[in-house]
Each structure stands twice: as C-alpha cells, then as structure tokens.
Backbone and ligand atoms as CSV (ligand in chain L), in Angstrom:
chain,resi,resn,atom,element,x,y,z
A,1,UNK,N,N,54.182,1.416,-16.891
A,1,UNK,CA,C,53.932,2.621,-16.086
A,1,UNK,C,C,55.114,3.573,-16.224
A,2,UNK,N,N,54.795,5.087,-16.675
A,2,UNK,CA,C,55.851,6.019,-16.347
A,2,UNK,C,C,56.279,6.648,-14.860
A,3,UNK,N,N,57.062,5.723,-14.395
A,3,UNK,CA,C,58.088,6.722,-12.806
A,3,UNK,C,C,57.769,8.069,-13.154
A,4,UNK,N,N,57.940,8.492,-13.638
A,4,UNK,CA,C,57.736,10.126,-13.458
A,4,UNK,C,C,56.309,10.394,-13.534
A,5,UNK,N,N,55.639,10.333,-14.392
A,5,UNK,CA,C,54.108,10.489,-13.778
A,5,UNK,C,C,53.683,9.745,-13.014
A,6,UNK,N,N,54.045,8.858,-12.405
A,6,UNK,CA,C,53.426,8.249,-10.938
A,6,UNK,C,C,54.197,8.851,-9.695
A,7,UNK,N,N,55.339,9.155,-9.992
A,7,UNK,CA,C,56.018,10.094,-9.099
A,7,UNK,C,C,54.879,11.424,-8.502
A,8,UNK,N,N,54.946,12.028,-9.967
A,8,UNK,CA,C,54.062,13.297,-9.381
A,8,UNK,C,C,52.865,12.939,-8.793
A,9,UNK,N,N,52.181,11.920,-9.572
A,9,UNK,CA,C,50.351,11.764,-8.338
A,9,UNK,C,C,51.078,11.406,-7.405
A,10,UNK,N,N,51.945,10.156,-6.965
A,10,UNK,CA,C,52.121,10.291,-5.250
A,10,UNK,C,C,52.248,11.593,-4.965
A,11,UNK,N,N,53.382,12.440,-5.375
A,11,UNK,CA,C,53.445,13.833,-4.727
A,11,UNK,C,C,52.159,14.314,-4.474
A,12,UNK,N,N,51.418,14.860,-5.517
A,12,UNK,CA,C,50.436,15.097,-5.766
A,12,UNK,C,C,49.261,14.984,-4.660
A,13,UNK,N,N,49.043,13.450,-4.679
A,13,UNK,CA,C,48.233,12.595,-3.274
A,13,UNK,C,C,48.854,12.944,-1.667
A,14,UNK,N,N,50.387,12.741,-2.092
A,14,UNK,CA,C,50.330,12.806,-0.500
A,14,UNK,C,C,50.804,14.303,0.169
A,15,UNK,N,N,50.565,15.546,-0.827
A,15,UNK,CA,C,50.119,16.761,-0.901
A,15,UNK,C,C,48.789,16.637,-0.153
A,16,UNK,N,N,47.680,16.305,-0.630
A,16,UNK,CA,C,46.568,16.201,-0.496
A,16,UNK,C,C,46.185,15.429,0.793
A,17,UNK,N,N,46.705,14.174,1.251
A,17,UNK,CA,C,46.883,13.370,2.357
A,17,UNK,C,C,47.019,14.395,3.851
A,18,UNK,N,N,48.109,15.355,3.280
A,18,UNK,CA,C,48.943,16.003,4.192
A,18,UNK,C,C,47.522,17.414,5.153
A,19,UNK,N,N,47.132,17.699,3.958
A,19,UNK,CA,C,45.312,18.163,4.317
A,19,UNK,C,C,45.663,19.534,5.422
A,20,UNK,N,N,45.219,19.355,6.505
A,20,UNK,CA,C,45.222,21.063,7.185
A,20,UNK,C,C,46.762,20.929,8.014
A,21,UNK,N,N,47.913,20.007,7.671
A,21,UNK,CA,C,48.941,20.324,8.277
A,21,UNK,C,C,49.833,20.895,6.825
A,22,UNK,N,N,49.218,20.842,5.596
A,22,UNK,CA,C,50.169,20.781,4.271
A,22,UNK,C,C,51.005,21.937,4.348
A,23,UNK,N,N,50.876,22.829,5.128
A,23,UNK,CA,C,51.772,23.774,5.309
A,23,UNK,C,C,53.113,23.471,5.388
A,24,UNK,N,N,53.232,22.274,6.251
A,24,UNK,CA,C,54.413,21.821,6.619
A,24,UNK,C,C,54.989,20.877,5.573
A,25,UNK,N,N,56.167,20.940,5.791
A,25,UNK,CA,C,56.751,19.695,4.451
A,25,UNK,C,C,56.587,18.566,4.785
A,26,UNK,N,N,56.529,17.576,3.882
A,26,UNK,CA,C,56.446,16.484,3.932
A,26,UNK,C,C,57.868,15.707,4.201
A,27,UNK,N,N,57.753,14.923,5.415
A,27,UNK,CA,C,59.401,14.040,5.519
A,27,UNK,C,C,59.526,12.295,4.969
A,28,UNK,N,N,58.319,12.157,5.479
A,28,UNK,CA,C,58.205,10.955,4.433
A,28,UNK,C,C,57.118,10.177,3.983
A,29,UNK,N,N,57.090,9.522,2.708
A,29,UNK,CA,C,55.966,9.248,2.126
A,29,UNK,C,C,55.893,7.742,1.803
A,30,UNK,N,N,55.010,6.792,2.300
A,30,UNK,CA,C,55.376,5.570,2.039
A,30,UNK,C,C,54.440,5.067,1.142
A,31,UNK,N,N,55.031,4.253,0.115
A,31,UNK,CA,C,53.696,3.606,-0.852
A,31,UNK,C,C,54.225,2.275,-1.086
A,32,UNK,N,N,53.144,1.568,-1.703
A,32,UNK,CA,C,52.946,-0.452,-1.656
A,32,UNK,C,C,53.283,-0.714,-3.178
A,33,UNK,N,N,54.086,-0.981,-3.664
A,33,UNK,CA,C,54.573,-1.182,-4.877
A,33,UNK,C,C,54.100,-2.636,-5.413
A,34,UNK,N,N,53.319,-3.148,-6.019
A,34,UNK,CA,C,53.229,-4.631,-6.325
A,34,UNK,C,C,54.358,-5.162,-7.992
A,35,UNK,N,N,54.224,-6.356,-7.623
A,35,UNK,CA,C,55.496,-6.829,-8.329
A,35,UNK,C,C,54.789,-6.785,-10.089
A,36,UNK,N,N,53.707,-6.862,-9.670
A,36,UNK,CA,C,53.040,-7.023,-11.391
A,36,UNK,C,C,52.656,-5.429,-11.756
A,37,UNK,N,N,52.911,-4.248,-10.814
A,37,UNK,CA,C,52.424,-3.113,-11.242
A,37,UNK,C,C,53.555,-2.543,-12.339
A,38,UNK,N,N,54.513,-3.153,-12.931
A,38,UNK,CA,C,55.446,-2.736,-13.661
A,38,UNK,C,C,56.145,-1.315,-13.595
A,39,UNK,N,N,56.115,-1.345,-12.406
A,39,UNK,CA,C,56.707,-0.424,-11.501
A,39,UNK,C,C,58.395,-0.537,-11.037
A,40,UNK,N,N,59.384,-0.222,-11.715
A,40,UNK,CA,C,60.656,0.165,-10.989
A,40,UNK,C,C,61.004,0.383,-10.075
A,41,UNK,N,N,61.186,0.166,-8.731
A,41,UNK,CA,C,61.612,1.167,-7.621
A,41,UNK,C,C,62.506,2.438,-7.608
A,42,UNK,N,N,63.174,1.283,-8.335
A,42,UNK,CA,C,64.770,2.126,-8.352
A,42,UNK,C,C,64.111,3.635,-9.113
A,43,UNK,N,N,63.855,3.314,-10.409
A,43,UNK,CA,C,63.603,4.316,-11.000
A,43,UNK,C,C,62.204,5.256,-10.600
A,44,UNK,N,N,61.398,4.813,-9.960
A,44,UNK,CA,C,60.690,5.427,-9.148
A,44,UNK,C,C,61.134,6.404,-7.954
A,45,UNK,N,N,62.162,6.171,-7.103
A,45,UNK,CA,C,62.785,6.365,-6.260
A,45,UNK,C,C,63.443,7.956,-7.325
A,46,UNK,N,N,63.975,7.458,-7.910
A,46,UNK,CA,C,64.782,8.296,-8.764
A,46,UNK,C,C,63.900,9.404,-9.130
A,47,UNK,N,N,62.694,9.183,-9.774
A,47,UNK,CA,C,61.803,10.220,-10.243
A,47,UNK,C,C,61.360,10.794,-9.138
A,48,UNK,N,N,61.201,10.306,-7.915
A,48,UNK,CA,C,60.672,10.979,-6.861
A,48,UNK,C,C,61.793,11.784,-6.219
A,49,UNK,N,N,62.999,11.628,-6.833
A,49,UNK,CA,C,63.420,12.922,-6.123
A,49,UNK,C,C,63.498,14.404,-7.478
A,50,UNK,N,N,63.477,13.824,-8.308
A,50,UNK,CA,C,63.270,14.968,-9.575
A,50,UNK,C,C,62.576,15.800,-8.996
A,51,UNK,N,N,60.614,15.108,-8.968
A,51,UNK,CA,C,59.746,15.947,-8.435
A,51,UNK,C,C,59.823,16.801,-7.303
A,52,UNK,N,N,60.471,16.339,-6.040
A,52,UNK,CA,C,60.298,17.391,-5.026
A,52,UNK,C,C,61.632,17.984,-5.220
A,53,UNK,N,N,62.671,17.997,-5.564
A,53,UNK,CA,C,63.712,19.082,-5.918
A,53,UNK,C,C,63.851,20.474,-6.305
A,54,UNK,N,N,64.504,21.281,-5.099
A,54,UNK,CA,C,63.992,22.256,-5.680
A,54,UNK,C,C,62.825,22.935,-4.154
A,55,UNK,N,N,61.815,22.317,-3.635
A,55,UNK,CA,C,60.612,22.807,-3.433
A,55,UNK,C,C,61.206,22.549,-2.118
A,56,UNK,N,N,59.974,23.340,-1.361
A,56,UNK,CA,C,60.116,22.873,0.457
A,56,UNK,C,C,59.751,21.169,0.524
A,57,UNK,N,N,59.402,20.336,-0.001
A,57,UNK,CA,C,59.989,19.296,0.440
A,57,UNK,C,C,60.788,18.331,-0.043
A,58,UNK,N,N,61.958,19.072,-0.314
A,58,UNK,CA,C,63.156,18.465,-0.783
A,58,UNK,C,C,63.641,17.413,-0.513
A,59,UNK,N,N,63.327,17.358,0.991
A,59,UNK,CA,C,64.095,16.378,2.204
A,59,UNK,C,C,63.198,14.948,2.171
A,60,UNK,N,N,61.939,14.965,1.375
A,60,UNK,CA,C,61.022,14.203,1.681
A,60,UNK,C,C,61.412,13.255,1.205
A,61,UNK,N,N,61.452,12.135,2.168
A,61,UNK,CA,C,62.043,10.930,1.469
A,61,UNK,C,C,60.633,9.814,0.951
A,62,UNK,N,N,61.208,9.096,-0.255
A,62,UNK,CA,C,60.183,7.850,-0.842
A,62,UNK,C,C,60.757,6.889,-0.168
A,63,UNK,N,N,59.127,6.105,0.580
A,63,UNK,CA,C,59.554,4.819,0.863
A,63,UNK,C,C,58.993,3.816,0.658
A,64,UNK,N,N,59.468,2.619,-0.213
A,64,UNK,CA,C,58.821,1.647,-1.351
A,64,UNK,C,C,58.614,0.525,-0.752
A,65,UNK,N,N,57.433,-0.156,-0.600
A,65,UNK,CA,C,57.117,-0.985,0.194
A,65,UNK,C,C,57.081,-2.190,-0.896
A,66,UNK,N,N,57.597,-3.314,-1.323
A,66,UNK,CA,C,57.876,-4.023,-2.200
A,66,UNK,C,C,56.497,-5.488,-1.879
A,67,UNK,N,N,55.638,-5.477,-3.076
A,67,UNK,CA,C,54.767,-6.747,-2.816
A,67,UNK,C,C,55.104,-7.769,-3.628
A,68,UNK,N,N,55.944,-8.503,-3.180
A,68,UNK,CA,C,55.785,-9.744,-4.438
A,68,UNK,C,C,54.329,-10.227,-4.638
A,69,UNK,N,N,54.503,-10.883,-5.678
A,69,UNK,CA,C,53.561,-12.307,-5.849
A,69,UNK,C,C,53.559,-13.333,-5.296
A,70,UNK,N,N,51.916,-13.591,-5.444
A,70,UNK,CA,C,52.223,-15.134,-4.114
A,70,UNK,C,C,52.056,-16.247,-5.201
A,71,UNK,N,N,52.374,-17.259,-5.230
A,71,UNK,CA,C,51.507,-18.285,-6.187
A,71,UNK,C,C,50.806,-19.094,-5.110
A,72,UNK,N,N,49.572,-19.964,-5.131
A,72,UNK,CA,C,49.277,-20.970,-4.924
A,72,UNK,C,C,48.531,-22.160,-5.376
A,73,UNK,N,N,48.142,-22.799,-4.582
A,73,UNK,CA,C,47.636,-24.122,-5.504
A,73,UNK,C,C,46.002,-24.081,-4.791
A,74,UNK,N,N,45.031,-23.803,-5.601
A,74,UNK,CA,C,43.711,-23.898,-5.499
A,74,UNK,C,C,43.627,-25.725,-5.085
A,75,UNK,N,N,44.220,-26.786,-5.171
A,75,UNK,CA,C,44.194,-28.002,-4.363
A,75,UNK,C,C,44.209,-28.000,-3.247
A,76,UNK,N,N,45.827,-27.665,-3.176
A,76,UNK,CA,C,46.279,-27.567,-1.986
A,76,UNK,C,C,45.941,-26.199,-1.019
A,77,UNK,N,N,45.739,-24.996,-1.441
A,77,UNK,CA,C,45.733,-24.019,-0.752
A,77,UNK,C,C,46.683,-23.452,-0.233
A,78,UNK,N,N,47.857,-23.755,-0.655
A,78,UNK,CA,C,49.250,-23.143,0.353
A,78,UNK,C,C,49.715,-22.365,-0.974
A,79,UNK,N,N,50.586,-21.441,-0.081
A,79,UNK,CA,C,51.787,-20.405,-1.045
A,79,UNK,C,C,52.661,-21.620,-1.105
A,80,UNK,N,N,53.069,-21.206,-2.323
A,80,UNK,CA,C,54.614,-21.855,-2.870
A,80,UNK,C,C,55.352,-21.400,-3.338
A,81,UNK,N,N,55.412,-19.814,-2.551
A,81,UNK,CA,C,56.760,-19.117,-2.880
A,81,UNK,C,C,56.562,-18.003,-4.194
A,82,UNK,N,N,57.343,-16.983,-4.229
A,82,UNK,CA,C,56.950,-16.229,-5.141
A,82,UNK,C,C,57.710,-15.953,-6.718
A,83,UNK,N,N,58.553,-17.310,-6.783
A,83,UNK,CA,C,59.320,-16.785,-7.933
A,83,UNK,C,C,57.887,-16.825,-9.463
A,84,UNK,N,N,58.087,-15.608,-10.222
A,84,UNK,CA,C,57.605,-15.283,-11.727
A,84,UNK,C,C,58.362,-16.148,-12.706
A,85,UNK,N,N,59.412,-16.824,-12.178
A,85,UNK,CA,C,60.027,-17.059,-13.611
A,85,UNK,C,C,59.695,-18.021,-14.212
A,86,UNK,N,N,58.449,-18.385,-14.335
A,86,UNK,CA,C,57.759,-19.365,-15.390
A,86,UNK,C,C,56.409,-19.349,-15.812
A,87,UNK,N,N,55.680,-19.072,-16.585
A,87,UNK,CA,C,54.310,-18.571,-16.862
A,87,UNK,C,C,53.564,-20.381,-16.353
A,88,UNK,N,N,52.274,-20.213,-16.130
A,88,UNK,CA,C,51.548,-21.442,-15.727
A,88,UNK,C,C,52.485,-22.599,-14.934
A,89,UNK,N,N,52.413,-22.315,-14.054
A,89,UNK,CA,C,53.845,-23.497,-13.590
A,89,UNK,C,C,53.206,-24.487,-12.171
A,90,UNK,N,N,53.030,-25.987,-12.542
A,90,UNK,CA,C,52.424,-26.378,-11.656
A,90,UNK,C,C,52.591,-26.708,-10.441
A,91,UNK,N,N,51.622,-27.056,-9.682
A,91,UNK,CA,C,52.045,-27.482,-8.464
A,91,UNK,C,C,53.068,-28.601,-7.870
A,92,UNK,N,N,53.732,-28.356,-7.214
A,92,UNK,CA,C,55.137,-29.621,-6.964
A,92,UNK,C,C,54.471,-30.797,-6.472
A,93,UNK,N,N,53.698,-30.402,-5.708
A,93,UNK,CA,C,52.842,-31.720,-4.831
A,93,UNK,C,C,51.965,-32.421,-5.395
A,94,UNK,N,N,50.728,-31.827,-6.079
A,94,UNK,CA,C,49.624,-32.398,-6.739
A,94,UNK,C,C,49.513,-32.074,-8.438
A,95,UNK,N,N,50.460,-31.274,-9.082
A,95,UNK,CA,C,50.279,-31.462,-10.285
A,95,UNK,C,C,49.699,-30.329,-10.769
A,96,UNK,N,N,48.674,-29.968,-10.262
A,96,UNK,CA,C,47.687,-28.589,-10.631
A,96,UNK,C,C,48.451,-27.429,-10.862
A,97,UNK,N,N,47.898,-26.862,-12.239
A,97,UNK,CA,C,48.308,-25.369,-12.291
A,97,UNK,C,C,48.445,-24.375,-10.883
A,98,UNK,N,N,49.150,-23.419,-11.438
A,98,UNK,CA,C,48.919,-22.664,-9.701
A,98,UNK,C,C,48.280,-21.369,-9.994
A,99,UNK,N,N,47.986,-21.043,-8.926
A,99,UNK,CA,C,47.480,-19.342,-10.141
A,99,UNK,C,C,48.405,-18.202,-8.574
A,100,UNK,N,N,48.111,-17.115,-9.100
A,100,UNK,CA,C,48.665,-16.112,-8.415
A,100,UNK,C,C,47.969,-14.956,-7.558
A,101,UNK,N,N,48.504,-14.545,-6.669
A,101,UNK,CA,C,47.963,-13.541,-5.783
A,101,UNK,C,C,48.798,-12.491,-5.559
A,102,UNK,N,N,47.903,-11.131,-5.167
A,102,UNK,CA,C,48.531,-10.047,-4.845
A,102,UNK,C,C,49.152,-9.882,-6.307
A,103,UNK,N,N,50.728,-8.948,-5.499
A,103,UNK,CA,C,51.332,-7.902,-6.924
A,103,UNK,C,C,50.633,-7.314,-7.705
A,104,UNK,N,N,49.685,-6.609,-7.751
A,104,UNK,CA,C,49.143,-5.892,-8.052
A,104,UNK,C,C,49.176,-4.577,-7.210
A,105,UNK,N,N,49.532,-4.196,-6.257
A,105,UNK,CA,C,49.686,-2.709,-5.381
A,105,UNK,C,C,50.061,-1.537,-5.867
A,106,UNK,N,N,49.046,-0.554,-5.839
A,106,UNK,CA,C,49.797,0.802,-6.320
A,106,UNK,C,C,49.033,1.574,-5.218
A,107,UNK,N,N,49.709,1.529,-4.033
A,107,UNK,CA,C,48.989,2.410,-2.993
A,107,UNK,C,C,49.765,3.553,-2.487
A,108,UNK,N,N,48.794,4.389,-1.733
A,108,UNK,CA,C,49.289,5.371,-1.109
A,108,UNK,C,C,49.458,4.888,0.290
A,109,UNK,N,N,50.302,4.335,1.236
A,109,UNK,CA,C,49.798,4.521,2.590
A,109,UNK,C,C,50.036,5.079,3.613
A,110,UNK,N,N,51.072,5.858,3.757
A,110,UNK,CA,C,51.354,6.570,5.072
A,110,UNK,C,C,51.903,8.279,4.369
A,111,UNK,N,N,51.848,8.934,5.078
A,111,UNK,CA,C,52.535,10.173,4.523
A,111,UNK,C,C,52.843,11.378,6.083
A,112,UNK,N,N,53.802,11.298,6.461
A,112,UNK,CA,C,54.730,11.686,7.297
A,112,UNK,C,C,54.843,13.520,7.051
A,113,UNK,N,N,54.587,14.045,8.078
A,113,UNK,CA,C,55.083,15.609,7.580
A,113,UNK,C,C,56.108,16.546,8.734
A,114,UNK,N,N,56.845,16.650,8.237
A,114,UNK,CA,C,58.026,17.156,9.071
A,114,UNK,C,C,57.548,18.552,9.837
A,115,UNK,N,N,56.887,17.850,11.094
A,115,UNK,CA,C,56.612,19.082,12.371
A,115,UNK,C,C,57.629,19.868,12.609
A,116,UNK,N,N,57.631,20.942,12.433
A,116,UNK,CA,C,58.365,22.053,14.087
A,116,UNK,C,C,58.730,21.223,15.387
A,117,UNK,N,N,59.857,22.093,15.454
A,117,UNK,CA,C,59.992,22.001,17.114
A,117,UNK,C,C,58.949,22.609,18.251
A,118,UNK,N,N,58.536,22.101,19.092
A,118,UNK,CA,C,57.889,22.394,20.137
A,118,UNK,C,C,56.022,21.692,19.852
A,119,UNK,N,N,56.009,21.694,17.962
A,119,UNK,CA,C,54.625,21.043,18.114
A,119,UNK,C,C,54.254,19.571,18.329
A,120,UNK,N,N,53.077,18.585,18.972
A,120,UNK,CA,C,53.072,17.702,19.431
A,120,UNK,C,C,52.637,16.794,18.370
A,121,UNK,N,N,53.236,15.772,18.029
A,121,UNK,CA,C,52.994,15.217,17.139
A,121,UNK,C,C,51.696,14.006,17.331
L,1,ZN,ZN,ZN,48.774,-28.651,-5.158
C-alpha cells in the first residue's frame, strides 16, 4: 500500500464524513489500521501530515488505531497471542496448525471537526 495515496482517501473520506459541518476543519481523524494491511503507521502518520499542510486543516491530527493479528487453534478455539513471526505455526497444546484472524483493517472510524466557540457540540 502507498501512505500517500491512502493518506489522501482518508482525507478525502473524512472530508466527506464531515458532511453539512465540512465547513469547519477537521481536528481529528481516527482510522483501524490492521497488521496484514501492509500499512506503516509511522509513515502513514507522516503522509498524513503532507496532505493537510498548508490547508485549513492543518491542525488535524491522524489517529492510528493498531489491529494486530490473532492466531488461533480451530481445536482448541482460544487466541494464542499474536506474534507473525512464523508462517503455519502450530498449536502448543494440541499440535494443530493455527490459522489467523483479523489484521486485515483499513477503516474509517471516527472523524472529529474542530467547532467554534459558543457552538454545542
Ligand atoms: Zn490446539
């Protein structure tokens, strides 16, 4: 995935999110990052301030909601923790492959817009 063009659709989206208040700037924008979306933060973070630089919402801050991966064991049914660092890696207890959940997230979910004084939020 390119940070900078995913930068701009969030902008983009939570432009659009922002709907009959968009007048106002945006203060903050939160999105669900999954661990398998090959997604950077850091450098996401980074591209997201490229994009609003410059514009009325300068100030708008990115905020990266981090999903690991779950693994578990279709035997057993429990998580066993989320480390990646081994492709097919079996279960400690019963032996069985494990398979994986989640990390996959590329969401939009909250988007914050920096009211005026005196209006009610
Ligand atoms: Zn098991």
């Amino acid at each position: 995935v390119h940070e900078t063009g995913l930068a701009l659709e969030i902008y983009r989206a939570a432009r659009q999110a922002a709907g009959s208040e968009g007048g106002f700037p945006l203060a903050k924008v939160s999105v669900a990052i999954g661990e398998l979306s090959a997604v950077e933060p850091s450098l996401l973070e980074f591209a997201w301030q490229a994009v609003v630089a410059g514009g009325k919402d300068a100030a708008a801050q990115l905020e990266v909601e981090w999903c690991p991966v779950t693994r578990y064991c279709p035997r057993c049914g429990e998580g066993k923790g989320s480390s990646l660092g081994s492709w097919l890696p079996l279960c400690p207890d019963c032996g069985d492959p494990m398979l994986v959940k989640g990390g996959e997230e590329l969401d939009l979910l909250r988007v914050t817009i920096e009211m005026p004084d005196g209006v009610p939020t």
